[in-house]
TIPA-937483 format. One line per 3 residues: their letters; for each residue x negated, y, z negated of N, C-alpha, C. Coordinates in steps of 0.02 Angstrom, whole numbers, plus 50000, padded with zeros to 5 digits. Atoms other than C-alpha are relative to their C-alpha. Layout:
% residues N
A = X:Y:Z:X:Y:Z:X:Y:Z  ...
//
This chain:
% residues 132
XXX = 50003:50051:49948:47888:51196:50786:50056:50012:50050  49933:50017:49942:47977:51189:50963:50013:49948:50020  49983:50035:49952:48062:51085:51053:49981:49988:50065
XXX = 50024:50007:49912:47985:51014:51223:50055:49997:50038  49944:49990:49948:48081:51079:51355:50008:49962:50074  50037:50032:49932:48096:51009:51540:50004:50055:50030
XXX = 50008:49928:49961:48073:51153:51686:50079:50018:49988  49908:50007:49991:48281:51147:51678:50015:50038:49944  49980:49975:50067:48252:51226:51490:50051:49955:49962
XXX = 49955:50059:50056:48347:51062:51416:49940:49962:49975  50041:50032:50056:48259:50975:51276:49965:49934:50038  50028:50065:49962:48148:50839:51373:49980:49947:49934
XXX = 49988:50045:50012:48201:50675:51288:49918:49965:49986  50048:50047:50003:48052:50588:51324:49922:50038:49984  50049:49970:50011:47925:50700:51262:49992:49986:49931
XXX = 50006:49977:50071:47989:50700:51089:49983:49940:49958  50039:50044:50029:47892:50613:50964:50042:49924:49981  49971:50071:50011:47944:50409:50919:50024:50022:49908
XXX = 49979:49985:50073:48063:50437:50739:49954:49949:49950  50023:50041:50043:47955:50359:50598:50044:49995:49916  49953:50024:50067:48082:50301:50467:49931:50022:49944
XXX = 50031:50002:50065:47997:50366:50299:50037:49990:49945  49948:50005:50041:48056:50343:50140:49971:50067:49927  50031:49923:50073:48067:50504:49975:50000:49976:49940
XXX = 50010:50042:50075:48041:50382:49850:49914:49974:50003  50055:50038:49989:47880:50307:49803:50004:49923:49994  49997:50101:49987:47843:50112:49852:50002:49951:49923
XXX = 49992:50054:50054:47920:50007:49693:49994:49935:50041  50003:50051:50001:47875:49831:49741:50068:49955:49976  49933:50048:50022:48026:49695:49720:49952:49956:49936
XXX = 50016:50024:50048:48003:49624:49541:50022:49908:49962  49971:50082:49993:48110:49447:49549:50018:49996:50082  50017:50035:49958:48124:49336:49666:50092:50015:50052
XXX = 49901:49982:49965:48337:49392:49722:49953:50081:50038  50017:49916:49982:48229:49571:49757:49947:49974:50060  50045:50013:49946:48089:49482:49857:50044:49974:50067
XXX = 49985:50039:49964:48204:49380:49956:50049:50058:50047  49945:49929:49976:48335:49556:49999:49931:50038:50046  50050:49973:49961:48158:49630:50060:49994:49953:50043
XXX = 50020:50061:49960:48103:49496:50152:50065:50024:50062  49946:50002:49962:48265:49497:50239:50025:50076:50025  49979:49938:49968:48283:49685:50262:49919:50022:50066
XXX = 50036:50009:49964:48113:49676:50322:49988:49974:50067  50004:50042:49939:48133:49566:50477:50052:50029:50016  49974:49992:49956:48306:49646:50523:49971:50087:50021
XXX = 50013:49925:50001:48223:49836:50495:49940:49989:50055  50052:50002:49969:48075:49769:50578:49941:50057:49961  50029:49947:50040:47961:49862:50445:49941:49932:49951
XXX = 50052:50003:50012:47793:49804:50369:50012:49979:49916  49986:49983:50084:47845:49842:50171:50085:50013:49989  49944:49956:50016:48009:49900:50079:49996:49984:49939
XXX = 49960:50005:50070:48039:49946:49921:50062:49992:49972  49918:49994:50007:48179:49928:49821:50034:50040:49966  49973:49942:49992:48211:50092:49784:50032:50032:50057
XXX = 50010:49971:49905:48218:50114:49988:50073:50006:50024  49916:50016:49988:48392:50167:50050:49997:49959:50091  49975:50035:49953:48445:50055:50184:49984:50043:50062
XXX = 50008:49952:49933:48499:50187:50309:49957:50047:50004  50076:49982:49989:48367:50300:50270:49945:49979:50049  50069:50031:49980:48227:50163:50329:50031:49983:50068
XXX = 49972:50024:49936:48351:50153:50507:50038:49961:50001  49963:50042:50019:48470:50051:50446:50086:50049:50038  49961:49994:49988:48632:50052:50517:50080:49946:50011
XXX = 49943:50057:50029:48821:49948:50524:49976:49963:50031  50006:50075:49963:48773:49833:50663:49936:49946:49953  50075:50048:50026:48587:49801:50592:50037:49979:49898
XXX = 49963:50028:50056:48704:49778:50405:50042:49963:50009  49964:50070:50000:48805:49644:50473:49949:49948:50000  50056:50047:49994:48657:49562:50525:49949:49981:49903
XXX = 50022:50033:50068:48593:49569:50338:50056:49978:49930  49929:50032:50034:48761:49541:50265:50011:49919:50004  49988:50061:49981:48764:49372:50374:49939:49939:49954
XXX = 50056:50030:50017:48579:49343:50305:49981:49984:49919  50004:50015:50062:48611:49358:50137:50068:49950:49968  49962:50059:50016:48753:49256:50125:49962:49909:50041
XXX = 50060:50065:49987:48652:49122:50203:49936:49979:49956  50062:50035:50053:48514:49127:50083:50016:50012:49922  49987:50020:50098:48613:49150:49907:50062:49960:50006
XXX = 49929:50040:49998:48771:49068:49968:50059:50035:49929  49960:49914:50016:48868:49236:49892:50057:50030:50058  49965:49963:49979:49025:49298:49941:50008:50080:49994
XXX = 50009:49911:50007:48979:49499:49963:50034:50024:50042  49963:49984:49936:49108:49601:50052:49947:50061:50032  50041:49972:49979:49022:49696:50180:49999:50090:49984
XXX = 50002:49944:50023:49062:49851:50121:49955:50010:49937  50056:49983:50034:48963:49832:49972:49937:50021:50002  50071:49987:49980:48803:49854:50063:49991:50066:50014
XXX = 49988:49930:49991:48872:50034:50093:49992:50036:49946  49998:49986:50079:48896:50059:49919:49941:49997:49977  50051:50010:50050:48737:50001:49852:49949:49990:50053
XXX = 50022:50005:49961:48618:50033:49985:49907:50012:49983  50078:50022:50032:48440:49997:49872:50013:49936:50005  50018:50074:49998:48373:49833:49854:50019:49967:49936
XXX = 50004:50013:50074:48371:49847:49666:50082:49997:49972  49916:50010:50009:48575:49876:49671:50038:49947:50035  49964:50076:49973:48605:49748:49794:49984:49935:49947
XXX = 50042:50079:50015:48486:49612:49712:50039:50001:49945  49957:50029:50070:48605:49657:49539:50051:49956:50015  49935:50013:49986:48760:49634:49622:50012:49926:50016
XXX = 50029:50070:49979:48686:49471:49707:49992:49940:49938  50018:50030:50067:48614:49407:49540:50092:49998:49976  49938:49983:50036:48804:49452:49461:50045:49942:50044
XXX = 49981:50029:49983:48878:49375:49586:50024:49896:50012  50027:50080:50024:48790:49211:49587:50009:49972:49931  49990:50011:50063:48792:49194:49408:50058:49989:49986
XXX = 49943:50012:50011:48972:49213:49405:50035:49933:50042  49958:50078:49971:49018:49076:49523:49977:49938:49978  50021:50055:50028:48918:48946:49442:50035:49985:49936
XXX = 49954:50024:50056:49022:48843:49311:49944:49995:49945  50026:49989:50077:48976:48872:49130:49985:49912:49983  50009:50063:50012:48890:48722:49081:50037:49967:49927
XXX = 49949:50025:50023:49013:48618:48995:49942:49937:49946  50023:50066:50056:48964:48490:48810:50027:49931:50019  49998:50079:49985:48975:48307:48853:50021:49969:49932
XXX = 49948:50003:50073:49120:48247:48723:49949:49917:49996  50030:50098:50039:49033:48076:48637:50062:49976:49978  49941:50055:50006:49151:47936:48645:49996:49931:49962
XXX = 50053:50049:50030:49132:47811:48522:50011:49923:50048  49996:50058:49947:49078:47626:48615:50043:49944:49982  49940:50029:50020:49199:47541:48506:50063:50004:50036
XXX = 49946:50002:49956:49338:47604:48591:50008:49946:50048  49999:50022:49934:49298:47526:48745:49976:49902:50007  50018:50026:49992:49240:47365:48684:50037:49945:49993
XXX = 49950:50072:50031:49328:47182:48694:49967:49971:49981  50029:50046:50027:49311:47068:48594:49987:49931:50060  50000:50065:49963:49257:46901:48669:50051:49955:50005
XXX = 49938:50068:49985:49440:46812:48643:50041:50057:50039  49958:49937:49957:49510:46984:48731:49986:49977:50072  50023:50012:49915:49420:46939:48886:50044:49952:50034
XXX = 49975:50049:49971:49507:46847:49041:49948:49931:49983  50061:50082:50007:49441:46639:49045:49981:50013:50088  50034:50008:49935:49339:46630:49179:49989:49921:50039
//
């Protein structure tokens, strides 16, 4: 294959075909609902149809500006402190959505046993009480 030239013999820009982001994985489907919601959301800033979550980020056209924009979007919909560098790091769906899941899980307080108090304690007698 060549390159379309202009008469000038420089590469004419506007000849050359529109880039179609593919991806060298085959299409895994998001399997919970932290994996649907990371698609969903890579989907609308990628502007893309599908994504798996095998799919690398920058691969599918992804880049820092369009990863602030899903940095901002996913702290808005798990209410997750992720530093933005992580999204560099783990740039599948299926490694974000752990980290996400991990994350969340960890900030929620361990549900705590409700101590039984006996109602005696607390109870006066009827000559205890003020006179009314």
């Amino acid at each position: 294959d060549t390159l379309p030239l202009t008469p000038n013999g420089k590469i004419d820009r506007n000849a050359l075909p529109t880039p179609n982001p593919t991806t060298t994985t085959t299409y895994t489907a998001p399997e919970t609902a932290t994996q649907e919601k990371i698609a969903a959301l890579w989907c609308e800033v990628l502007d893309l149809d599908r994504v798996g979550i095998e799919d690398n980020f920058f691969a599918l056209g992804g880049h820092s500006l369009l990863a602030t924009q899903v940095h901002s979007r996913l702290r808005a919909a798990f209410d997750v402190d992720l530093p933005l560098s992580r999204l560099f790091e783990l740039p599948t769906i299926a490694a974000l959505a752990t980290e996400v899941e991990a994350r969340t899980d960890a900030a929620r307080p361990a549900p705590t046993a409700i101590k039984r108090i006996q109602r005696t304690a607390y109870r006066r007698r009827a000559s205890e009480l003020p006179d009314q």
